[in-house]
N, CA and C atoms as an extended XYZ file, in Angstrom:
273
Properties=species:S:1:pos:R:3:atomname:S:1:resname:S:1:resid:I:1 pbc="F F F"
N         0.819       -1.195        0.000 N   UNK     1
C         0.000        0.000        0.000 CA  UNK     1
C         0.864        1.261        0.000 C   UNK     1
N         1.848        1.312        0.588 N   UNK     2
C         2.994        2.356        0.438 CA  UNK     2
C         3.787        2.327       -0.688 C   UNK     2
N         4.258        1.733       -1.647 N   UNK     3
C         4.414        2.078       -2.864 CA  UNK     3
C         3.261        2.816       -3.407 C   UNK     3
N         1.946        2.206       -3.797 N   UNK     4
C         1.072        2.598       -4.378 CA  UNK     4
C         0.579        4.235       -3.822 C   UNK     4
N         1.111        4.529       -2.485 N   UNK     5
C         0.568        6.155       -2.029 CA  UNK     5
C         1.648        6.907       -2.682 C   UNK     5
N         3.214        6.314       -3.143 N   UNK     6
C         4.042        6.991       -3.895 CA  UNK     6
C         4.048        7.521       -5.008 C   UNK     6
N         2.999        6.667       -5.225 N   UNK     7
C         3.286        6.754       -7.059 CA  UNK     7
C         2.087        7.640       -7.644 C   UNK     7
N         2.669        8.898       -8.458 N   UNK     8
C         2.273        9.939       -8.932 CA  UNK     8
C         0.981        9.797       -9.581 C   UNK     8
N         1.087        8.686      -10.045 N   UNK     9
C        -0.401        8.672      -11.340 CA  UNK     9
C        -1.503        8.106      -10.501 C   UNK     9
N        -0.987        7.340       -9.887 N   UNK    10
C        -2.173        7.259       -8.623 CA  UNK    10
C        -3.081        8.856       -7.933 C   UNK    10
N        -2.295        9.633       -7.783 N   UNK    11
C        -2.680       10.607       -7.160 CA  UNK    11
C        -3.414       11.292       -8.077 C   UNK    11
N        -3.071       11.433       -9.290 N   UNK    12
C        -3.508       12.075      -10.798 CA  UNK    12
C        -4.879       11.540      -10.864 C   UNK    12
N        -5.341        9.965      -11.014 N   UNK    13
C        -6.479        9.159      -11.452 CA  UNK    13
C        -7.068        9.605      -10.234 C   UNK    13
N        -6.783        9.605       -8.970 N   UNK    14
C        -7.576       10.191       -7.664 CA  UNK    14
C        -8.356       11.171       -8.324 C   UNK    14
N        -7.277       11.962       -8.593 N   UNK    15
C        -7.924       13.484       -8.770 CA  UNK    15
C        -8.912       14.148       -9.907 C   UNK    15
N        -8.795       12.798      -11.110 N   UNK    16
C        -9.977       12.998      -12.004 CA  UNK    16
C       -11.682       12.356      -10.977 C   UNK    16
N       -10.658       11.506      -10.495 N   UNK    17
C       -12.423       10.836      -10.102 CA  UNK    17
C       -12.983       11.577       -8.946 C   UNK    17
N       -11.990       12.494       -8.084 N   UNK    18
C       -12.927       13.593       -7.112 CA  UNK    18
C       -13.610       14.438       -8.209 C   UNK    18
N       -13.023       14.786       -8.905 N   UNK    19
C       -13.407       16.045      -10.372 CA  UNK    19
C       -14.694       15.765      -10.883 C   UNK    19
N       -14.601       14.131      -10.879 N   UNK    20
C       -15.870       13.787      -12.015 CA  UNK    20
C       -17.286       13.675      -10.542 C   UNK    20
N       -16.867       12.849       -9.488 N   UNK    21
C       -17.772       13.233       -7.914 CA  UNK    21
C       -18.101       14.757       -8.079 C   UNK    21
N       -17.035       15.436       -8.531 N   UNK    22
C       -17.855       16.921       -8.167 CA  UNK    22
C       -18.907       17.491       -8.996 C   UNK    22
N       -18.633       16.953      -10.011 N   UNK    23
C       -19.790       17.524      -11.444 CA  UNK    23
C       -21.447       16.791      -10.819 C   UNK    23
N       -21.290       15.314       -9.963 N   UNK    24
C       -22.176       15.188       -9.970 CA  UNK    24
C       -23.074       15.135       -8.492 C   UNK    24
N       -22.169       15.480       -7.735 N   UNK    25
C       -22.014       16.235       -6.202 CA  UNK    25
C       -22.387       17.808       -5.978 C   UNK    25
N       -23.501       18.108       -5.559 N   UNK    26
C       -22.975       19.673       -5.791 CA  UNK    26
C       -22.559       20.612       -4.716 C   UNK    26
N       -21.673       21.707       -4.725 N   UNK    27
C       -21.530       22.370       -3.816 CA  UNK    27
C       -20.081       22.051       -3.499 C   UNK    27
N       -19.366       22.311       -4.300 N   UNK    28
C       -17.517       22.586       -4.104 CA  UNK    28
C       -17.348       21.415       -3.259 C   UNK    28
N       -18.033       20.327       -3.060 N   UNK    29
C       -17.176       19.308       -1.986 CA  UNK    29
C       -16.151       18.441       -2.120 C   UNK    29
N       -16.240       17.938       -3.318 N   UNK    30
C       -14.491       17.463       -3.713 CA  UNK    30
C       -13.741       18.228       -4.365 C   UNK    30
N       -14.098       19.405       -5.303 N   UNK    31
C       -13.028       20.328       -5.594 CA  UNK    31
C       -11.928       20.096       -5.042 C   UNK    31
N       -12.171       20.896       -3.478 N   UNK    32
C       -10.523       21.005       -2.748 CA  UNK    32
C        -9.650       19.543       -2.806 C   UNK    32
N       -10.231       18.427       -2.887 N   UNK    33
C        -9.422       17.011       -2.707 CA  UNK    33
C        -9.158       16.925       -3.659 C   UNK    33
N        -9.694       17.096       -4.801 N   UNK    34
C        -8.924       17.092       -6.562 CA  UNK    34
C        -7.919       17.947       -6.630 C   UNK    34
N        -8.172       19.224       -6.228 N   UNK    35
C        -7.026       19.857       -6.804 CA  UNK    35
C        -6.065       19.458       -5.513 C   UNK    35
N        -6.064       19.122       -4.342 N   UNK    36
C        -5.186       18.716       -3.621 CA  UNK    36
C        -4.214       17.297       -4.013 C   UNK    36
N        -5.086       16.690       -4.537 N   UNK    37
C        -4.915       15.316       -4.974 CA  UNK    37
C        -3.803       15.605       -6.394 C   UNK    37
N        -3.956       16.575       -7.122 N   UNK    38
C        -3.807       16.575       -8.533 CA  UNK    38
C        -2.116       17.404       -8.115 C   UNK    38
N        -2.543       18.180       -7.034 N   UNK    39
C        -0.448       19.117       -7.043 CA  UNK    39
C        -0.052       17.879       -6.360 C   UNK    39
N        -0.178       17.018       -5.311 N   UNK    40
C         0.210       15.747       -4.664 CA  UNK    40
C         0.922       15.301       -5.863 C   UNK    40
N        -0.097       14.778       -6.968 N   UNK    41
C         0.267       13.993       -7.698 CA  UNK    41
C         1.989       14.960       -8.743 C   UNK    41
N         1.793       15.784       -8.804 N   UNK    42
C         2.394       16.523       -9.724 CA  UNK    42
C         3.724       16.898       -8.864 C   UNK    42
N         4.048       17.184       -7.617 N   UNK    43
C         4.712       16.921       -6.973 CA  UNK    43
C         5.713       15.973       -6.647 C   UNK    43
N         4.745       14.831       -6.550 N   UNK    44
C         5.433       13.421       -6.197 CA  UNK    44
C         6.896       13.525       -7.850 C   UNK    44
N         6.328       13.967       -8.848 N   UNK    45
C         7.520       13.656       -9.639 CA  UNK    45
C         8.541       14.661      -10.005 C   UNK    45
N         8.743       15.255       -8.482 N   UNK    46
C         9.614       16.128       -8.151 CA  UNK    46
C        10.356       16.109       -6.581 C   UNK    46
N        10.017       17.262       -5.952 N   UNK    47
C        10.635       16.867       -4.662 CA  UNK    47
C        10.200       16.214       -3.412 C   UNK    47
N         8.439       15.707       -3.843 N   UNK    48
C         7.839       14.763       -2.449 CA  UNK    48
C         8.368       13.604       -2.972 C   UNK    48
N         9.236       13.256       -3.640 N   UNK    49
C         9.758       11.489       -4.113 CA  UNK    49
C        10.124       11.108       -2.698 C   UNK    49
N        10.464       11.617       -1.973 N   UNK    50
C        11.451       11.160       -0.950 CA  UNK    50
C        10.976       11.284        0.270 C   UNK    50
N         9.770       11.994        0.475 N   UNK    51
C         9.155       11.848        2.282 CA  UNK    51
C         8.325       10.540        1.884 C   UNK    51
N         8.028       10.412        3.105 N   UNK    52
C         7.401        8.937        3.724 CA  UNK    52
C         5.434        8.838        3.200 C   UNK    52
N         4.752        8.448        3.336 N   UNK    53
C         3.254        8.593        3.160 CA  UNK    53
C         2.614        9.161        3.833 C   UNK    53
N         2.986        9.104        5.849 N   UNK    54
C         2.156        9.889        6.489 CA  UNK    54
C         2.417       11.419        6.026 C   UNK    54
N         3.705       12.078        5.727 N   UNK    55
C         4.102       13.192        5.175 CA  UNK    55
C         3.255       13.819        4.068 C   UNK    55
N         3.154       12.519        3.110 N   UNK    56
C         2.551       12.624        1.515 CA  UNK    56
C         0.982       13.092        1.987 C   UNK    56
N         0.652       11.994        2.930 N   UNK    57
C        -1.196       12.568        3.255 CA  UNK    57
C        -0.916       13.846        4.334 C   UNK    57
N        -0.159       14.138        4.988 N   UNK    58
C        -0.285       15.547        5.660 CA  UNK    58
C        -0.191       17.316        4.425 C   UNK    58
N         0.920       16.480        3.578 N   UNK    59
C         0.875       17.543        2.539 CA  UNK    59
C        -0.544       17.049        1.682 C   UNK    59
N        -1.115       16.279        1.662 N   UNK    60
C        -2.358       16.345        0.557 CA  UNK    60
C        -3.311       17.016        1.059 C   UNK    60
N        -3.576       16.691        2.796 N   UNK    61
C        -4.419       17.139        3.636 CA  UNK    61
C        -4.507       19.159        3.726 C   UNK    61
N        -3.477       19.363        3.901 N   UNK    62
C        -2.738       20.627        3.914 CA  UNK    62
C        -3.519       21.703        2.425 C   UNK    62
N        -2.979       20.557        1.054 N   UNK    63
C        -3.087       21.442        0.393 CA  UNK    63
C        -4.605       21.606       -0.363 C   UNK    63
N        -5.065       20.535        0.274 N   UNK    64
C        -6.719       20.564        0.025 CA  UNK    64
C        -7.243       21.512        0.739 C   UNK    64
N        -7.029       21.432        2.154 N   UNK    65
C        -7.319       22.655        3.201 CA  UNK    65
C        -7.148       24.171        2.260 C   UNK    65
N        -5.941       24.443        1.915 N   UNK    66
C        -5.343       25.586        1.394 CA  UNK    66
C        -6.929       25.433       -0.067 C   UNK    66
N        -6.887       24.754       -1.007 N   UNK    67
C        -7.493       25.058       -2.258 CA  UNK    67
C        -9.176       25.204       -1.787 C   UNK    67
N        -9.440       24.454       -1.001 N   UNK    68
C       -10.924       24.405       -0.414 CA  UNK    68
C       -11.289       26.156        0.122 C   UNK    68
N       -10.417       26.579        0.734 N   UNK    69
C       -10.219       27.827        1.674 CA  UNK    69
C       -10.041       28.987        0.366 C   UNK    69
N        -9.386       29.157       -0.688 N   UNK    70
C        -9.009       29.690       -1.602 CA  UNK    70
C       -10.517       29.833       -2.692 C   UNK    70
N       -11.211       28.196       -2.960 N   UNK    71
C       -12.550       28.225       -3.791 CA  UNK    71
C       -13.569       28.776       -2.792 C   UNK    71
N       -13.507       28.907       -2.097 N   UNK    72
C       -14.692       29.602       -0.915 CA  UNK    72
C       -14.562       31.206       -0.922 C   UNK    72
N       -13.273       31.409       -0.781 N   UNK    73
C       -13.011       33.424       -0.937 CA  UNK    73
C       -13.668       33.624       -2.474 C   UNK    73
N       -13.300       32.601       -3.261 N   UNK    74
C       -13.316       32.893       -4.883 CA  UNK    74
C       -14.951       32.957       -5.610 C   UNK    74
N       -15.416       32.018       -4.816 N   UNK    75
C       -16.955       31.575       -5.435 CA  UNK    75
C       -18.087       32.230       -4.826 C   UNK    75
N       -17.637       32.562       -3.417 N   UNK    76
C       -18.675       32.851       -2.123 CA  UNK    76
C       -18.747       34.624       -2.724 C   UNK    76
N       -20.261       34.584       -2.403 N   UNK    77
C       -21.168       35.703       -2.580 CA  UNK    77
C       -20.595       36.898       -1.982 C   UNK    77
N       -20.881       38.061       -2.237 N   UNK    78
C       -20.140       39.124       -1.348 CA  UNK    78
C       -20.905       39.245       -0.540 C   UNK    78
N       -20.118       39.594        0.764 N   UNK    79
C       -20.688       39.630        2.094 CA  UNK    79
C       -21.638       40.331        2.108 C   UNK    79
N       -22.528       39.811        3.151 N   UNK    80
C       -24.077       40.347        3.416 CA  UNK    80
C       -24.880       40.156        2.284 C   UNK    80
N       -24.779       39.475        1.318 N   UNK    81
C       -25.753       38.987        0.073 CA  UNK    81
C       -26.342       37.502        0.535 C   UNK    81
N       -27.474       37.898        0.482 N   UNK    82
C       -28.031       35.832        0.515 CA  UNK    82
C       -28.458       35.392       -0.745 C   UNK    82
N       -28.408       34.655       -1.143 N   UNK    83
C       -28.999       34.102       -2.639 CA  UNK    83
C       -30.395       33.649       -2.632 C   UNK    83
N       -31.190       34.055       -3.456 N   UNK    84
C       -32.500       33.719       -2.856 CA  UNK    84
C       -33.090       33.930       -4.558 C   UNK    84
N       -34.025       33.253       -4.285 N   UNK    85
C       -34.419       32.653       -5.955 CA  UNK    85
C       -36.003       33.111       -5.724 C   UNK    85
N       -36.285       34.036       -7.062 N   UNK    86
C       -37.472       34.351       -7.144 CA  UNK    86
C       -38.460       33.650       -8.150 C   UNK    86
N       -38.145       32.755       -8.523 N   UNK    87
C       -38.951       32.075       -9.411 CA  UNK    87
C       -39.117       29.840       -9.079 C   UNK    87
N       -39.496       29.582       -9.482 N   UNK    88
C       -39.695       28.081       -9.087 CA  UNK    88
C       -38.732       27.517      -10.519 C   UNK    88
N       -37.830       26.617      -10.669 N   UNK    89
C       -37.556       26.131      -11.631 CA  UNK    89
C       -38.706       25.379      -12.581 C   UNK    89
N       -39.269       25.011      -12.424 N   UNK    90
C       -40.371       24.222      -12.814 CA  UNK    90
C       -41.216       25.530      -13.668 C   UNK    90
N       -41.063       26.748      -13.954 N   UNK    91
C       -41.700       27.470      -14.419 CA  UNK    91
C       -41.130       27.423      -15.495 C   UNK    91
């Protein structure tokens, strides 16, 4: 199982299938783990080659935190706005 958390394309195929969860998930909830998942992966074939796995999931954890926190400033309504829908879809 620790080879397989090493290896880059693993982290890559992760990160399409949070991507494709999110299209059909709604509400930014795997975003942050894809794109966390996807620099992990892009990483690994650079300078994370060499830390250990608990390291690898603290930096994945980390940088999901960071992209999750980043799509929320980016997407989220300006303050004091509520979203509120005046019509029924069904119309």
């Amino acid at each position: 199982m620790a080879d397989l958390l090493t290896t880059w394309w693993v982290w890559l195929a992760a990160a399409l299938v949070l991507a494709i969860l999110e299209v059909l998930a709604p509400g930014f909830i795997f975003l942050g783990f894809a794109v966390g998942a996807a620099l992990v992966g892009l990483a690994l074939l650079g300078p994370l080659q060499l830390l250990s796995v608990p390291m690898i999931l603290l930096v994945f954890a980390a940088l999901s935190l960071i992209a999750w926190l980043v799509m929320r400033r980016v997407f989220a309504l300006p303050k004091g706005q509520v979203k509120t829908f005046n019509h029924d879809i069904n119309d």
